[in-house]
N, C-alpha and C positions, 0 to 999 in steps of 0.2 A: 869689342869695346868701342871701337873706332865707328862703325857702322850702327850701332845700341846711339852714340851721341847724333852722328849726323841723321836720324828718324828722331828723335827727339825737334833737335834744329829746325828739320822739316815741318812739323808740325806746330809748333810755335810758331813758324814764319806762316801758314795757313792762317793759324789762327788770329795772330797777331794782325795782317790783312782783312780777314774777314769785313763787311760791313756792318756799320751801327742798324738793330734794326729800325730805329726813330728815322736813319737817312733814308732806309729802303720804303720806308712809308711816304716820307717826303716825297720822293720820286715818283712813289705810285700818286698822290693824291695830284701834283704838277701836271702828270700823263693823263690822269683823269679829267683836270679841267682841260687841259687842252682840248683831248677827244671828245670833251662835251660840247665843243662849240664847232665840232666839224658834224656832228649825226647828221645834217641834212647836206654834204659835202659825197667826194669820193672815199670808199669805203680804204681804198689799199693809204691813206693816212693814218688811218687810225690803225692798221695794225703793224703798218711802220712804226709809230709812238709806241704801240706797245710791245715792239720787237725789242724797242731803241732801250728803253724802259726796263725790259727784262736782262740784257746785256748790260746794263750798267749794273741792277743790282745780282747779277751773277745769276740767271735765272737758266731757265730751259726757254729754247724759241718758241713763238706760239705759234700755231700751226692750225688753230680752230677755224678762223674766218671771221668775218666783222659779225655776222649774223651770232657770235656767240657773242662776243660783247656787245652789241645791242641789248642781246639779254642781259648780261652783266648791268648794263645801262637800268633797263627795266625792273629787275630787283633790286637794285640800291650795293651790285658788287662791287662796283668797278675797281677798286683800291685789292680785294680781293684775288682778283682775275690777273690783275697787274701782278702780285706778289705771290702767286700760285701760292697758296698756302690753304689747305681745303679749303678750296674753292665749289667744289664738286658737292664735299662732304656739307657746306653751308647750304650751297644753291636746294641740292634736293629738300629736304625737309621743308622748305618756302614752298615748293613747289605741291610738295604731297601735303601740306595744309591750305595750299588754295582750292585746290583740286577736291579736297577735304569739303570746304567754305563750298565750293559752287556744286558739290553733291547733295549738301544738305540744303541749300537756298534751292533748289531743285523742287528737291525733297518737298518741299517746306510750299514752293509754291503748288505742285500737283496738288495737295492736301487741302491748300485756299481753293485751287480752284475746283476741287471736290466736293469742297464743304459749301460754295457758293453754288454748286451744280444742285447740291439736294436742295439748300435754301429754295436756290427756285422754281426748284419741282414742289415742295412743299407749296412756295404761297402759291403756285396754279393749282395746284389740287385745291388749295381752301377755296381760293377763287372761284375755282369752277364747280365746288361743292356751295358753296354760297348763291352765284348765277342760278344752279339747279333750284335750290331751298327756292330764293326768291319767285321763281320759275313755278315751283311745285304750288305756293302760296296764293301767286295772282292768276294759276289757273283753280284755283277755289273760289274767287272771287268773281260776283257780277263786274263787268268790264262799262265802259261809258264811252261810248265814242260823241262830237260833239261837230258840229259844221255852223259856219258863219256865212251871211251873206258877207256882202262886198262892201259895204259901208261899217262892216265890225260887228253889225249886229248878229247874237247868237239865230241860227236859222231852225238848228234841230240839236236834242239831244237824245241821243237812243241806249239803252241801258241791254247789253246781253246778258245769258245764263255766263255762267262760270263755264272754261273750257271742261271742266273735269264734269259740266254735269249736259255737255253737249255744246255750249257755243250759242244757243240760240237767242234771235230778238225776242226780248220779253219786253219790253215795254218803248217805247219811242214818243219824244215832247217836242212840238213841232213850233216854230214862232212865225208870224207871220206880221211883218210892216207895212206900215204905207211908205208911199216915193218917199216922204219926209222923214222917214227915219221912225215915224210914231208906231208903238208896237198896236197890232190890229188884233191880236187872235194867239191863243197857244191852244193847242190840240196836242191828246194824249192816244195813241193807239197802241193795238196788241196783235199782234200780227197783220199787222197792215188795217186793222179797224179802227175805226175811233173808240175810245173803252177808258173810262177812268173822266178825271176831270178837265172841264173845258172851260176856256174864260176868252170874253169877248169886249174889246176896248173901243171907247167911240174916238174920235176927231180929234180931243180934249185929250185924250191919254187914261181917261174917267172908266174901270171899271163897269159896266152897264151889266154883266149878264155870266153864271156863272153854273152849270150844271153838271149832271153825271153819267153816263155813259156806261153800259156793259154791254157786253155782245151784241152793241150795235144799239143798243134800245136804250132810251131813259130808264135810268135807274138810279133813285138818287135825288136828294136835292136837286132844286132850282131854284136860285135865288137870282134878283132882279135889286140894279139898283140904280138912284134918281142920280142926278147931271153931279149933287154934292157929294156924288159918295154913298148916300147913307142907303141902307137895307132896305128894299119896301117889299114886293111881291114874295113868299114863299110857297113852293111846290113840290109834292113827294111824289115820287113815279116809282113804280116798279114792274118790269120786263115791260116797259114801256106804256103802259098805262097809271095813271093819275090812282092815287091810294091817299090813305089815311096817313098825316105828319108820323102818326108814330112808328110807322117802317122806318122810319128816315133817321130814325131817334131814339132807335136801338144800339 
């Protein structure tokens, strides 16, 4: 009976000592602001304060190193870590859901930059399926190339076949000026001949003279005209001799 009361006694005086938990929080949250104003200080402070800290409210000594409170620091433990009260049990699950966060932001970016890798495979392929089209089109086409003299005036313009039907000059229109910039003369040839229509300008800029040309021979109108401008002389050639208007008027 005597030993049944004094274990009784015993325990009551535990308990009856015991700390408030509202104080052992106090304690922690005071250690915490301290240690928060030493992180850029020496490390053995801060786990002095939190030795000090755990000694007053009846803890176990800590034994980690500053580098876990640090982390404590950096998840938002500190009050925690101080009061050892799963600590461990809190910390992990922060951890396996960040860890979680930057698997899927990962994730998430590989996928952007998957979807951006096709993207730009795609629009090169339209690209260069476009480039080709365009490609394939204006080698169907006769082509013009064109040269200026030096004073801006056009000098020649020459018209090829289409690449797809060989490349070749087919036709060439030639300009010719005086010093003064006044146009003198266009000429039309076909492989290097003169062929097609030719006009000839006097002094004045005046039209005077306008004929036809094939394979080198008249062929063709020839028409003649006065200082005004107007039409006067008409002449029909064919393979270079003088014919009747109505070849010409066919």
């Amino acid at each position: 009976m005597k030993h049944t009361l004094a274990l009784v006694l015993i325990v009551f005086g535990i308990v009856g000592c015991s700390m408030p938990q509202e104080e052992k929080e106090n304690i922690a949250a005071v250690t915490c602001s301290i240690m928060s104003e030493t992180l850029n200080m020496d490390a053995a402070v801060r786990v002095r304060e939190l030795n000090e800290a755990r000694e007053k409210i009846g803890g176990e000594p800590f034994l980690r190193g500053d580098a876990a409170i640090k982390e404590a620091f950096e998840w938002g433990l500190c009050q925690e870590l101080v009061l050892n009260e799963n600590y461990d049990e809190t910390l992990q699950p922060l951890k396996d859901a960040k860890r979680e966060r930057e698997r899927i932001a990962a994730e998430k970016r590989v996928e952007e930059q998957r979807i951006a890798a096709e993207k730009r495979a795609e629009e090169q392929r339209i690209a260069a399926e476009k480039r080709a089209e365009e490609q394939r089109i204006a080698d169907t086409k006769p082509s013009v190339k064109e040269e200026f003299h030096s004073n801006g005036k056009l000098k020649s313009r020459t018209t090829y076949q289409s690449k797809a039907d060989g490349g070749k000059k087919l036709k060439e229109t030639k300009y010719t000026y005086r010093d003064n910039g006044q146009l003198m003369e266009t000429s039309t040839y076909k492989e290097g001949k003169p062929d097609g229509l030719q006009e000839k300008y006097s002094e004045n800029g005046q039209l005077y003279l306008k004929l036809n040309i094939k394979d080198g021979k008249l062929d063709g109108l020839q028409e003649f005209y006065d200082e005004n401008g107007q039409l006067g002389d008409r002449d029909c050639y064919k393979n270079g001799e003088e014919v009747d208007m109505s070849y010409c008027e066919k």
